[in-house]
N, C-alpha and C positions, 0 to 999 in steps of 0.2 A: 504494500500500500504506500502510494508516495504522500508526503507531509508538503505543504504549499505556508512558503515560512514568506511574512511582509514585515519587511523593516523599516522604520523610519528615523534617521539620521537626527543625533540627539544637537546637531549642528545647524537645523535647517531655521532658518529667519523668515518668519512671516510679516510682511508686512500690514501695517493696522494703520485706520486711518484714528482722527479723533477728532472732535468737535467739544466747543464749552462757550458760554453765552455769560455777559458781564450781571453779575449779580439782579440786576431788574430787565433783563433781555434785551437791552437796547445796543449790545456789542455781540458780535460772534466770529469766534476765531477758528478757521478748521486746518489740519492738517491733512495734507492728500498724500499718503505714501506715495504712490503711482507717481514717478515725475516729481516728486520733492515738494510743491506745493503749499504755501501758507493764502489761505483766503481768509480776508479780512473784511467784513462785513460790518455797516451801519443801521443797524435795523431799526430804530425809531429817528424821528424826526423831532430831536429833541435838544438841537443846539450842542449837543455835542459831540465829540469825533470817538469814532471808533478805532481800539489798540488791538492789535495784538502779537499777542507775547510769546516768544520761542524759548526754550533750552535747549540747546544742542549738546548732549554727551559729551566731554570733550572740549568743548569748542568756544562755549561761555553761551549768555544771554542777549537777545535780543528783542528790541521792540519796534512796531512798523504800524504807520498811521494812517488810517482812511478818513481823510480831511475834507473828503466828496461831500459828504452830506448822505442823507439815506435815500434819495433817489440819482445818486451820482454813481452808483454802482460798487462791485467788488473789487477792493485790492489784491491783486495776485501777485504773492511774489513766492517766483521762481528760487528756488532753493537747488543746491549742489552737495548732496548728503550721501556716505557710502552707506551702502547697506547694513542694515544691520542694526543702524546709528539708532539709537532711543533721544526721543524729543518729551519736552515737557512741555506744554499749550496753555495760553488762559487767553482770555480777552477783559477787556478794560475800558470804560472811560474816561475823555478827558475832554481838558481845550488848549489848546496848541500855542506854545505861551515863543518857541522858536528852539526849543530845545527837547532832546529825547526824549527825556524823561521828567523834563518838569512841569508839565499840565497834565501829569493822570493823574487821575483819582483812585487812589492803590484803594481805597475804600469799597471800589463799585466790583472786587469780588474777592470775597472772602478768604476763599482759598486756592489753593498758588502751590504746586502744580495743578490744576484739574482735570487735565487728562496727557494719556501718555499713548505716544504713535513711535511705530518703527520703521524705521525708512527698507 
């Protein structure tokens, strides 16, 4: 009798996307494995701009502004990540004062990482 043996490679990286929205829904940041992808979303029309927040394994923190307004569309930025790499995501509010990081409002979400994607 033959035996039909399946392995799977305790090596293998799946990639995962992730999505997380600023504490009152008015930001949404997602991660798109496929292609490296950060979309950055302004979802209410509420005066203020939509963040959002990367960690890259490795690589340090990053933050990236959708200044459009909420019917100005998505920010997509194009990311260059080896496989494998684990990201930390959140999304944020702010208002755009001319510097990275000084008009968000770390306030508008609580917790920091909220979701985690692998490239």
């Amino acid at each position: 009798m033959a035996a039909l043996t399946l392995g799977v490679s305790a090596n293998a990286h799946a990639e995962t996307d992730c999505t997380d929205y600023s504490d009152n829904g008015g930001g949404k940041a997602t991660f798109k494995a496929y292609g490296e992808h950060l979309l950055v979303d302004d979802i209410f029309a509420d005066g203020h701009s939509a963040i959002g927040f990367i960690e890259i394994y490795g690589d340090g923190q990053y933050w990236y502004w959708n200044r459009m307004g909420a019917d100005g569309g998505v920010r997509d930025v194009d990311l260059s990540l080896a496989e494998g790499t684990t990201v930390h995501v959140g999304a944020y509010l702010g208002n755009w004062d001319g510097t990275v990081t000084g008009g968000i409002d770390f306030g508008s979400n609580a917790v920091i990482p909220s979701c985690i994607g692998t490239a």
